[in-house]
C-alpha positions in Angstrom: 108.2 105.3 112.5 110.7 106.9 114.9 109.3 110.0 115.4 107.9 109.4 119.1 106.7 112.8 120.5 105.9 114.2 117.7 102.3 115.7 117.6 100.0 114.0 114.7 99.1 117.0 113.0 103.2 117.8 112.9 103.8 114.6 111.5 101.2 114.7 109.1 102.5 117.8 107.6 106.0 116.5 107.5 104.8 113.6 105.6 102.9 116.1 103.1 105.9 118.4 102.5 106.8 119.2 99.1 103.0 118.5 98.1 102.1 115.6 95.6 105.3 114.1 94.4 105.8 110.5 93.9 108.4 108.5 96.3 111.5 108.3 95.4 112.9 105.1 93.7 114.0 102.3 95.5 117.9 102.6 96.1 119.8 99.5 94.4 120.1 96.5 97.3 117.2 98.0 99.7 115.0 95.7 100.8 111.4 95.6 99.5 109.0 97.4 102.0 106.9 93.6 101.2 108.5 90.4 100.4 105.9 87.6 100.0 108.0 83.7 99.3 106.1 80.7 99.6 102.4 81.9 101.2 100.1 79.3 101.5 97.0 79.1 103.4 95.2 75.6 103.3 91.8 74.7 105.1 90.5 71.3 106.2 87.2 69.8 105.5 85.8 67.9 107.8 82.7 65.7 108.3 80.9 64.0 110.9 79.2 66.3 113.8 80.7 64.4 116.8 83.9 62.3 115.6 84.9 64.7 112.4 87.4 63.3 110.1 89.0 65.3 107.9 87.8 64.4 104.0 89.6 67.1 102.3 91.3 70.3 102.0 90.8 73.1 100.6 94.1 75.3 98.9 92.9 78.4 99.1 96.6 79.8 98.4 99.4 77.6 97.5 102.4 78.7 97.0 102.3 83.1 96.0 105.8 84.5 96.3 106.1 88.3 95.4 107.9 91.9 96.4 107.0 94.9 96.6 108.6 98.3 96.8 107.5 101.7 98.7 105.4 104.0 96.8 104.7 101.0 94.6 101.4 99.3 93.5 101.3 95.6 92.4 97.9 94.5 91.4 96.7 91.1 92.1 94.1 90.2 89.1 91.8 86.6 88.7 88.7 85.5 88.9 86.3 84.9 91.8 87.5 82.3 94.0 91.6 82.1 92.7 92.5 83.2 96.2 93.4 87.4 95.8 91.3 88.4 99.2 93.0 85.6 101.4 96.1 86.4 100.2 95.3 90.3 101.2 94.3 88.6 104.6 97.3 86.5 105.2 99.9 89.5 104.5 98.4 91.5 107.0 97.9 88.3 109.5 94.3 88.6 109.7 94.6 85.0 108.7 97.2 82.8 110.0 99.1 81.4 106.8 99.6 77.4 106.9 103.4 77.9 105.3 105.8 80.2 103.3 107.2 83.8 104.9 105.8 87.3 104.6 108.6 89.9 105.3 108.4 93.6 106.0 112.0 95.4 105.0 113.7 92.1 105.7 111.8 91.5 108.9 109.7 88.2 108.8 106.2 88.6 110.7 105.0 85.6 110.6 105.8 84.7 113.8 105.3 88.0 115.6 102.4 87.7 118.5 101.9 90.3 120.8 103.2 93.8 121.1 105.5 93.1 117.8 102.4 92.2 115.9 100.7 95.3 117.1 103.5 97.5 115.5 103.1 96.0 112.5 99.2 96.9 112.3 100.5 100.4 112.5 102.4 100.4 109.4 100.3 97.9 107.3 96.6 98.9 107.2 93.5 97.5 104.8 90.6 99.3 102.9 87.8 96.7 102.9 85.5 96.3 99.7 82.2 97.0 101.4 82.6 100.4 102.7 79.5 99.9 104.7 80.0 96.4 106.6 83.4 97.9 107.3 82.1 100.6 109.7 80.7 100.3 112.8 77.4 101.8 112.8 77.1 102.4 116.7 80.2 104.7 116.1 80.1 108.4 115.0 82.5 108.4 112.1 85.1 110.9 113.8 85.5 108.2 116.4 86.2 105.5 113.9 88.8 107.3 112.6 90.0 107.9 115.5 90.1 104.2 116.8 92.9 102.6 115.4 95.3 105.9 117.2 93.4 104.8 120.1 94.4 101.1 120.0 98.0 102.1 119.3 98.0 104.9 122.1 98.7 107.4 119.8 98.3 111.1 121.1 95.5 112.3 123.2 92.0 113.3 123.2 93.2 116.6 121.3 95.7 115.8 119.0 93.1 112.4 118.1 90.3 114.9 117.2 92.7 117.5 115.2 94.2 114.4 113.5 90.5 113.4 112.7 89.6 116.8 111.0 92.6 116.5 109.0 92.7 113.4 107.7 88.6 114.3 106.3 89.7 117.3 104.4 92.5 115.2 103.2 89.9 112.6 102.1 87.5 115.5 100.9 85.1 115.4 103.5 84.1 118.2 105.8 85.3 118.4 109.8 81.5 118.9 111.0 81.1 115.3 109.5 83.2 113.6 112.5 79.2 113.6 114.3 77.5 111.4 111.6 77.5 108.4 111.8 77.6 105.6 108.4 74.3 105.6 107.3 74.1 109.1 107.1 77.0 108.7 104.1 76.4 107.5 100.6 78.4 105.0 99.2 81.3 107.1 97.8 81.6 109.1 101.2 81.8 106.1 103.4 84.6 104.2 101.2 86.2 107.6 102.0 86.0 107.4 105.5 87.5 103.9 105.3 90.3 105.6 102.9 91.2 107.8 106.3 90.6 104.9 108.8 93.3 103.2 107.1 95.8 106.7 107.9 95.4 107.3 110.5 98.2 105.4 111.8 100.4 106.8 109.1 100.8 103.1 107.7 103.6 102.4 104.7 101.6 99.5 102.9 98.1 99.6 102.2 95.7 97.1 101.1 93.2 98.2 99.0 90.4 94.8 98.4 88.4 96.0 95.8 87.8 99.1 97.2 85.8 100.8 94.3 83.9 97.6 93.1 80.8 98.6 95.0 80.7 102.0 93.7 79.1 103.4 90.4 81.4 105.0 87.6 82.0 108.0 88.6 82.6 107.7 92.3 85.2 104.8 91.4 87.0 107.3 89.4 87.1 109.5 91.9 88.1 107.2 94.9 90.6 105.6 92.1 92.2 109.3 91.5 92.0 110.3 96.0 94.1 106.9 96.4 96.8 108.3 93.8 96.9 111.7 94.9 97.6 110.2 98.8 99.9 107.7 97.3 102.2 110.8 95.7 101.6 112.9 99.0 102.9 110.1 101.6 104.8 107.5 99.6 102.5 104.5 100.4 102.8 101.0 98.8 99.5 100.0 97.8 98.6 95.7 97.1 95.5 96.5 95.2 93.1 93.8 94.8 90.3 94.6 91.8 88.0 92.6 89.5 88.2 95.6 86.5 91.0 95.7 84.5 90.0 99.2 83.8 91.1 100.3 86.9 94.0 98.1 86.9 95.6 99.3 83.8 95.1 103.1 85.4 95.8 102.1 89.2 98.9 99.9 89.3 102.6 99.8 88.6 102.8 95.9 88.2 100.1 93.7 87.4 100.1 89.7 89.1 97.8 87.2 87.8 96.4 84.7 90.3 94.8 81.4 89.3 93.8 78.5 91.9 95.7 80.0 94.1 98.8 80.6 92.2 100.3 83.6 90.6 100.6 82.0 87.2 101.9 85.9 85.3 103.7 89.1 87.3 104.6 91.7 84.6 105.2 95.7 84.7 101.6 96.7 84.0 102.4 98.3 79.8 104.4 94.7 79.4 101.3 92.4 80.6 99.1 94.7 78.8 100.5 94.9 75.5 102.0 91.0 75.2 101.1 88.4 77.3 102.4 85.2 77.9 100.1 83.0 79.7 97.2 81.5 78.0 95.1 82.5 81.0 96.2 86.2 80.9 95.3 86.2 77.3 92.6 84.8 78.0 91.1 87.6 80.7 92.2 90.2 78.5 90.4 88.8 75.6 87.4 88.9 77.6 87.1 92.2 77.8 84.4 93.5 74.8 85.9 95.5 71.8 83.7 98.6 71.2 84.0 97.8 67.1 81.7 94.5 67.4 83.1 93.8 64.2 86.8 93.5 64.9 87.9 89.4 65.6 91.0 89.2 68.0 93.0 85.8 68.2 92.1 85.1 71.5 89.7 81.9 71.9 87.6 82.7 74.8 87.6 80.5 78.3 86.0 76.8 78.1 84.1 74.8 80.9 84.3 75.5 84.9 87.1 76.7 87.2 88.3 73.2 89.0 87.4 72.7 92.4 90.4 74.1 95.0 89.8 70.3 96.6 90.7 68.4 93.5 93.4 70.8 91.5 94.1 68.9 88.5 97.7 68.0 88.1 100.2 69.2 86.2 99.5 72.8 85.2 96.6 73.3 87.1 95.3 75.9 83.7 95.2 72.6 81.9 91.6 71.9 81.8 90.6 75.0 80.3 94.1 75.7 78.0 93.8 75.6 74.0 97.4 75.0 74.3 97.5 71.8 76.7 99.8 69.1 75.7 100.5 66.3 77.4 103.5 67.8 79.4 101.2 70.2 80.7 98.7 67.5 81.9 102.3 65.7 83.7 104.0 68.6 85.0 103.7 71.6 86.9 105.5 74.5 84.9 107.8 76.6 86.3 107.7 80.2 86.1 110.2 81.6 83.1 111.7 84.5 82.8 110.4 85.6 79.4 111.3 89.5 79.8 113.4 91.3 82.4 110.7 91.2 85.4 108.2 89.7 83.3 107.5 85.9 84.5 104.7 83.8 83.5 104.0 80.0 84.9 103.8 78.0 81.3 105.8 75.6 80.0 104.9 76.9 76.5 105.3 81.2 77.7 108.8 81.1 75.6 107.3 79.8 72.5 103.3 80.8 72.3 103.3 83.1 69.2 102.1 86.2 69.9 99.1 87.3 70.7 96.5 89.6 69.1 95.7 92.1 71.7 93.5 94.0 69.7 90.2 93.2 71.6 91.9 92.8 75.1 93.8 95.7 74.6 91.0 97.6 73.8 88.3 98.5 75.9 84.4 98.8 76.2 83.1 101.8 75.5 82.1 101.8 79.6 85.6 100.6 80.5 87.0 103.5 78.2 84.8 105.8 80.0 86.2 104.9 83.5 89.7 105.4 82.3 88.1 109.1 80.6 87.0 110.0 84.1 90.1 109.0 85.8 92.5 110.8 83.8 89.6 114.4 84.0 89.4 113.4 87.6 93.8 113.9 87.9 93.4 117.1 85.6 91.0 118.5 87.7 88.1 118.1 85.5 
């Protein structure tokens, strides 16, 4: 951001003008703010203690390519294990990828070092999933906040501690709680102080991991409703990482699917929702429990064990668990098909499946249903 001399609270204001309106859509031929092509990350496994020979390795990520725009949110969905959290790492270079290229607005960072990779910490910042292991307890939360402007020699003392105060009312906290410290917080208030951690540098792209998973109900819905209302205010690009479709389906603007370390569906979020095309999507969706107990969907539920990322079968690597395998599926690795304007899915079948009925993944538990309740009161006001 080019607006060197500039004090924080100034900035901050500037950034807040107009009050909670959504960014403006992206102009036609601008560069995403995020463009992900190829990202892999692959670790070996070794054994022996003195001569160690590598036995294995373990594809943690192979092979995620995806964009994203400012003021967007792209959802990255999958079970335990498919690879959503290193893939969060690895965009922000916490984790040094083994291949493929990460770009920020045409710029590729994967081979920044130094001060270059220092600026981009500054505009790409991460809200971790446990809001307690994320703090530093031997720190009073204003200077936590106030940490990442002093890394990046932002302002001074003053400006720091008005910039602190700030960003807690913004996060609805008080400016007398800068001299707790995290234990002093419940859970709710402490994934909040994370939420202002991450703004303090006035980043563009923010990665949320899960960041309401370790909350009850009704402080997810309101951390959920915070991160939109600060999303509107300051136009930030959100990869948001989650386990409940729930708060998917209210939270993001496009939905990926990750399996094995693939993205294996990418849809607009109403598309994925309402007609899937990959068996596995179908198959997430159908998972989640129909509050009429009586109501059958068309859906058959998952079969047997996620494979091991060592030994990733061949082929489609959904094979092993798909009711629709055939033998080209077992041979060879599917493309990803256009089935929809911006609606791709990795099956060699997505064109053809017949449709799905979405009537017990499209509809939710009564407890899912009384997240998305809470949300919307929460963004009324209620």
């Amino acid at each position: 951001m080019s607006n060197a001399g500039t004090s924080i609270p100034e900035l901050s204001r500037q950034a807040g003008e107009g009050g909670a309106q959504a960014a403006a859509p992206k102009p036609v031929g601008e560069a995403p703010l995020l463009a992900v092509q190829d990202l892999a990350k692959h670790y070996p496994v070794r054994r022996g203690l003195i001569l160690a020979r590598q036995v294995g390795t373990v594809r943690a990520v192979d092979g995620v390519s995806f964009t994203l725009n400012r003021g967007e949110t792209l959802a990255l969905v999958g079970e335990s294990g498919c690879g959503k959290s290193t893939t969060a790492r690895l965009v922000l270079r916490l984790i040094e990828p083994s291949a493929g290229h990460i770009a920020i607005e045409g710029e590729d960072i994967t081979r920044l070092s130094g001060a270059a990779l220092r600026r981009l910490r500054r505009r790409a910042q991460i809200i971790f999933q446990d809001p307690y292991a994320s703090l530093n307890p031997r720190l009073s939360v204003g200077d936590a906040i106030a940490e990442p402007m002093v890394v990046h020699g932002i302002g001074n003392a003053a400006t720091r501690a008005a910039r602190v105060r700030e960003l807690l009312g913004l996060v609805g906290l008080a400016a007398y709680h800068a001299d707790r410290y995290p234990h002093e917080f419940s859970g709710g208030q402490r994934q909040r102080i994370g939420i202002a951690r991450a703004l303090a540098v006035q980043p563009e792209l923010v990665v949320c991991d899960e960041p309401v998973s370790a909350l009850d109900v009704s402080i997810q819905a309101q951390v959920v409703n915070l991160l939109k209302e600060l999303q509107a205010r300051f136009g930030l690009a959100y990869l948001f990482i989650a386990h409940d479709l729930a708060v998917v389906k209210h939270m993001a603007d496009r939905v990926a699917v990750m399996y094995l370390g693939r993205i294996v569906e990418i849809a607009e979020k109403r598309a994925l929702f309402a007609a899937p095309r990959h068996p596995y999507t179908r198959a997430l969706l159908a998972a989640i429990p129909h509050p009429d107990p009586g109501r059958r969907g068309k859906v058959t539920p998952l079969g047997g064990d996620v494979p091991s990322p060592m030994a990733i079968p061949p082929g489609c690597r959904f094979h092993t668990r798909c009711p629709h395998a055939a033998e080209i599926c077992r041979q060879q690795e599917p493309p990803a098909l256009e089935v929809a304007p911006g609606h791709l899915a990795a099956c060699h079948f997505a064109a053809t499946l017949p449709p799905a009925d979405m009537a017990v993944g499209g509809g939710l538990s009564p407890r899912a249903a009384q997240r998305l309740a809470l949300f919307a009161a929460g963004r009324r006001g209620g």
